[in-house]
C-alpha positions as CSV (number, residue, x, y, z in Angstrom):
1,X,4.5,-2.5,14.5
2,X,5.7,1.3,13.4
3,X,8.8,1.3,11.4
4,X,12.2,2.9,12.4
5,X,12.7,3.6,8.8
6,X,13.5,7.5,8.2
7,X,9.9,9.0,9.0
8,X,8.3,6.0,9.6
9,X,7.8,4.7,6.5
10,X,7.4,1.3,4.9
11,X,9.9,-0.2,2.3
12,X,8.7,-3.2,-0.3
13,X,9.3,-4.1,-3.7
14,X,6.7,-5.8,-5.9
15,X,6.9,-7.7,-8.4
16,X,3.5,-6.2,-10.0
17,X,1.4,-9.1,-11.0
18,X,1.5,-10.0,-15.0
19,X,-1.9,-12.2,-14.8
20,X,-3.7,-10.4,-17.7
21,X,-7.3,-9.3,-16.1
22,X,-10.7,-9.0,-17.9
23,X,-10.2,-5.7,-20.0
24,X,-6.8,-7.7,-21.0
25,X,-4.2,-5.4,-19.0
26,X,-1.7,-7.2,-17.4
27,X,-1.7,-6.3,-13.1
28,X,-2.8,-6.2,-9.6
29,X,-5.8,-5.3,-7.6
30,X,-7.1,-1.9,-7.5
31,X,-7.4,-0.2,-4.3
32,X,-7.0,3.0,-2.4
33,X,-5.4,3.7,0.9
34,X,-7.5,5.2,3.6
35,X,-4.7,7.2,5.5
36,X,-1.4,6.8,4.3
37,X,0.4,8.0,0.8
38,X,2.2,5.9,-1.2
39,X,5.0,6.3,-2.8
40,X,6.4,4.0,-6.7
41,X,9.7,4.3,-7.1
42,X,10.4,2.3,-10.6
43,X,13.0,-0.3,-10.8
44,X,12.6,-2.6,-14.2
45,X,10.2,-2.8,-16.6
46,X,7.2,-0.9,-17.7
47,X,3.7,-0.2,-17.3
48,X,1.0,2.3,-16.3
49,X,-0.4,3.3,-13.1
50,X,-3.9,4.4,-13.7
51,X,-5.4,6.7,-10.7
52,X,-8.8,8.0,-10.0
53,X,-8.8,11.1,-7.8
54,X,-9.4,14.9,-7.4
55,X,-8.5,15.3,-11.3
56,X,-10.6,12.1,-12.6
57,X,-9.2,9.2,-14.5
58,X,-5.5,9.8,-15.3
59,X,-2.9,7.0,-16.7
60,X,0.9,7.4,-16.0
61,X,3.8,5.8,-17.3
62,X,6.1,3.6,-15.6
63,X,9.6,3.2,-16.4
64,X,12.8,3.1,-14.8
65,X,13.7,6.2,-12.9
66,X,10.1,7.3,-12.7
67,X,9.1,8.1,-9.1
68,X,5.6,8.8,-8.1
69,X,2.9,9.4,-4.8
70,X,-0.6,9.3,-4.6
71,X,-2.2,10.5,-1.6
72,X,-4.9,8.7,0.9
73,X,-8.6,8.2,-1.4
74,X,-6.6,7.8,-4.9
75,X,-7.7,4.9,-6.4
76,X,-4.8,3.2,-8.2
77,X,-4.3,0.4,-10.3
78,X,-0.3,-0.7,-11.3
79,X,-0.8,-2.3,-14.7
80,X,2.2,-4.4,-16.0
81,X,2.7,-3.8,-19.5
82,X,6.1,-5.4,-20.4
83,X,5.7,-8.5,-17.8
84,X,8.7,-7.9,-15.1
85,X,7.5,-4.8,-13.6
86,X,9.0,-4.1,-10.5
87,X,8.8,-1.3,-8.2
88,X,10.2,-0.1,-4.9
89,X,7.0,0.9,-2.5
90,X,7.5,3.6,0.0
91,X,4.4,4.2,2.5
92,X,3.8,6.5,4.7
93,X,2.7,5.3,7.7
94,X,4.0,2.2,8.4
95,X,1.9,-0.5,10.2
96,X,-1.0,1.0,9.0
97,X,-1.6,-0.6,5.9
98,X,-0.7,-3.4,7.7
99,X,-3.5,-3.3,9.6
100,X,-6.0,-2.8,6.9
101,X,-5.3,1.0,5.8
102,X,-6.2,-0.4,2.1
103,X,-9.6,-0.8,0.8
104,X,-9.8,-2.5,-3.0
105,X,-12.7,-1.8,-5.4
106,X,-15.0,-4.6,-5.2
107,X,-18.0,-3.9,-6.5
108,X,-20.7,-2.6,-4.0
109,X,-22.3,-5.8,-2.7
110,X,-18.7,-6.9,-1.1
111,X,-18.4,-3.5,0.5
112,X,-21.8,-3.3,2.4
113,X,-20.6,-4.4,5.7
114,X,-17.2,-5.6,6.8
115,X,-18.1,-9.3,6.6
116,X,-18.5,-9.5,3.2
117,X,-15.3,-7.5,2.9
118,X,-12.9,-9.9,4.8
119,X,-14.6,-13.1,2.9
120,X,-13.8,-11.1,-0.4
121,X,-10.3,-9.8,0.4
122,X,-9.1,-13.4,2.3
123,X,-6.5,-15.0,0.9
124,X,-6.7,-18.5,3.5
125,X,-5.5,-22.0,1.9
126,X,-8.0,-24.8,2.4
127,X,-5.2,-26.7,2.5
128,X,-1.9,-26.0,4.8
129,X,-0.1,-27.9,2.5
130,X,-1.1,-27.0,-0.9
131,X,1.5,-24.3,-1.2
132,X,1.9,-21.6,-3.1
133,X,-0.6,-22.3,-6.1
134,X,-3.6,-22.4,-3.5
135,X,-1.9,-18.9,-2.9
136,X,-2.0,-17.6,-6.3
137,X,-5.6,-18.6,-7.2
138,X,-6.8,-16.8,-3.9
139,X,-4.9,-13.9,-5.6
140,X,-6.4,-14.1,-8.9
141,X,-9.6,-14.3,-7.5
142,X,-9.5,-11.0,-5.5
143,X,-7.7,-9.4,-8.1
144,X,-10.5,-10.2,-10.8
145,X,-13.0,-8.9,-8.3
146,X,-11.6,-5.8,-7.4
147,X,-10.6,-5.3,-11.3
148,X,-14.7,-5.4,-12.2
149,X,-16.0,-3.0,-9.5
150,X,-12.7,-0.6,-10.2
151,X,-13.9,-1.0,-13.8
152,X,-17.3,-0.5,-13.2
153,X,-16.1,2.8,-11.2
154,X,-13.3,3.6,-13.6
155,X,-16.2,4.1,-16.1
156,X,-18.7,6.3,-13.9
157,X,-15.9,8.3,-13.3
158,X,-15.6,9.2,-17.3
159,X,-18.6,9.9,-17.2
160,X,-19.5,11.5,-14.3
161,X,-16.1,12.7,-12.9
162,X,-15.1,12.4,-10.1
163,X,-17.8,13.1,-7.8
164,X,-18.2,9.2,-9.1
165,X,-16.0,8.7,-6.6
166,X,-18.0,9.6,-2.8
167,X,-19.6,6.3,-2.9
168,X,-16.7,4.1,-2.6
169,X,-14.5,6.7,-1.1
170,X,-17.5,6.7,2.1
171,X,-17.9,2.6,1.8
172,X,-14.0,2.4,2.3
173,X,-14.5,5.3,5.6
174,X,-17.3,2.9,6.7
175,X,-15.0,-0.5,6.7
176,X,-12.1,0.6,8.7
177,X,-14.1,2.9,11.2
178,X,-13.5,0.1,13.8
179,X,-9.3,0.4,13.5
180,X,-8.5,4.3,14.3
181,X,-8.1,3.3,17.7
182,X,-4.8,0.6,16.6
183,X,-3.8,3.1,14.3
184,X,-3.6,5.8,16.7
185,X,-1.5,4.1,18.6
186,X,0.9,3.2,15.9
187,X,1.2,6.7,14.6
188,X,2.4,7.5,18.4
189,X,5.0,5.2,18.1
190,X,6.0,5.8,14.4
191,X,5.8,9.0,12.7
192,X,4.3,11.2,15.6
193,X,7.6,9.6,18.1
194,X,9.7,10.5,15.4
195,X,8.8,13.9,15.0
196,X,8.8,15.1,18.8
197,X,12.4,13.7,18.7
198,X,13.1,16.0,15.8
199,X,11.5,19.1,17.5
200,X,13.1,18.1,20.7
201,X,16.8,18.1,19.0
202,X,15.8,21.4,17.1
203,X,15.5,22.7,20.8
204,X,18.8,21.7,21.8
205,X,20.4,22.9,18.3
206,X,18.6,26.3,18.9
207,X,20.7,26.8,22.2
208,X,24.1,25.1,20.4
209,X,23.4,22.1,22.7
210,X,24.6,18.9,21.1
211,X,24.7,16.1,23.6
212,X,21.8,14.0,21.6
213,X,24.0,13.1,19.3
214,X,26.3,11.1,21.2
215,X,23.3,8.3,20.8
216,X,24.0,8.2,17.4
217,X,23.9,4.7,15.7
218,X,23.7,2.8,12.7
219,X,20.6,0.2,12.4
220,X,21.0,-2.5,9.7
221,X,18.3,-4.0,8.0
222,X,18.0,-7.7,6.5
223,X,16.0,-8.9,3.3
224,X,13.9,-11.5,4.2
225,X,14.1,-14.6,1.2
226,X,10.7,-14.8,0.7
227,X,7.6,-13.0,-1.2
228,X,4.2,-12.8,0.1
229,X,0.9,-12.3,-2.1
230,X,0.1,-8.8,-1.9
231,X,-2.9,-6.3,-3.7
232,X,-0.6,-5.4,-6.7
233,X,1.7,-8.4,-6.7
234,X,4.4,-10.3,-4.9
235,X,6.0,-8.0,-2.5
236,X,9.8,-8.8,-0.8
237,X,10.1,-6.6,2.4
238,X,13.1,-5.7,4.7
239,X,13.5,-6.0,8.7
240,X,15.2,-5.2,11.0
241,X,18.2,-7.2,11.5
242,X,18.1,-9.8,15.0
243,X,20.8,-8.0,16.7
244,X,19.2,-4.6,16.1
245,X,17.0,-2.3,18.7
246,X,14.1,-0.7,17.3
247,X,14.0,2.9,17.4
């Protein structure tokens, strides 16, 4: 569903994953967003963020205090350098990446068709009851995949710059060509609904008009106690509480 967050955006934090990967950085699974930008806001810890966009390969720091975005296409990878990395995630978009607005860097043969994406990107128990460790080795599988074709790509792009990039970038077009349809109508009710209502009070401000406002109302939201395997680690989200109406 879209969010009634201001905007329509998502809210998360993640605990970024400290499993070290193959190059021996510490972190999640690389991966770009097709449509919505994301947004780090830094809470403990430290790391890197290492993008590949418009500008090439660039590595950022992460620290407390630091806030960052990276736009739709920008491959990212959160690397977790001190071991308790932990950010708060604002996305655009909300119920769109939900809905498979993310695309991770596996290396080409997993990204041929969208078949051998979903096998590569499950994360399904084999057994209901094995718990969260059945979890985490699903998760440290699809990390180490995506980690060797992002590093694979991560290289052509040093080399090549980044026009290194219009293979993957058209792969990740090509994967969720089937979902605009979903998305459109989640946009409708997310961002686009909330900014007709903005243009429509803009109207009634413009002629001094202020009778919206006796709707006004305060929505609270609820942390739910639990933390799901995500790309880049374990992510803790907020809802809306029971007794609250969705905007």
């Amino acid at each position: 569903m879209a969010s009634s967050f201001p905007g329509a955006t998502g809210l998360s934090e993640i605990s970024v994953y400290d499993w070290p990967g193959a190059d021996g950085a510490a972190g999640g699974s690389p991966h770009l967003h097709t449509a919505s930008t994301e947004a780090y806001v830094v809470l403990e810890g430290s790391g890197r963020l290492e993008t590949l966009d418009s500008r090439g390969f660039t590595s950022s720091p992460l620290e407390p205090g630091t806030v960052l975005w990276f736009t739709p296409g920008t491959v990212h990878r959160a690397i977790n350098d001190s071991g308790d990395l932990k950010v708060l995630v604002v996305m655009q978009n909300a119920g769109l990446p939900e809905h498979g607005d993310a695309v991770m860097t596996f290396p080409p043969e997993y990204l041929a068709d969208a078949v051998s994406y979903r096998r590569a990107a499950a994360l399904e128990h084999k057994d209901a009851d094995a718990g969260p460790v059945a979890g985490e080795e699903a998760a440290r599988r699809r990390r180490d995949l995506a980690l060797e074709g992002y590093l694979a790509l991560k290289e052509a792009v040093l080399s090549s710059g980044p026009s290194a990039l219009a293979g993957f970038h058209a792969a990740a077009a090509h994967l969720v060509s089937g979902r605009t349809t979903v998305w459109a109508g989640l946009l409708a009710e997310g961002a686009a609904r909330q900014a007709e209502l903005t243009r429509q009070q803009l109207a009634s401000l413009d002629t001094a008009e202020s009778i919206y406002m006796a709707n006004a109302r305060t929505t609270m939201g609820k942390r739910e106690n639990r933390r799901i395997y995500g790309m880049c680690g374990r992510i803790q989200t907020w809802e809306l509480s029971d007794n609250q109406h969705r905007a």
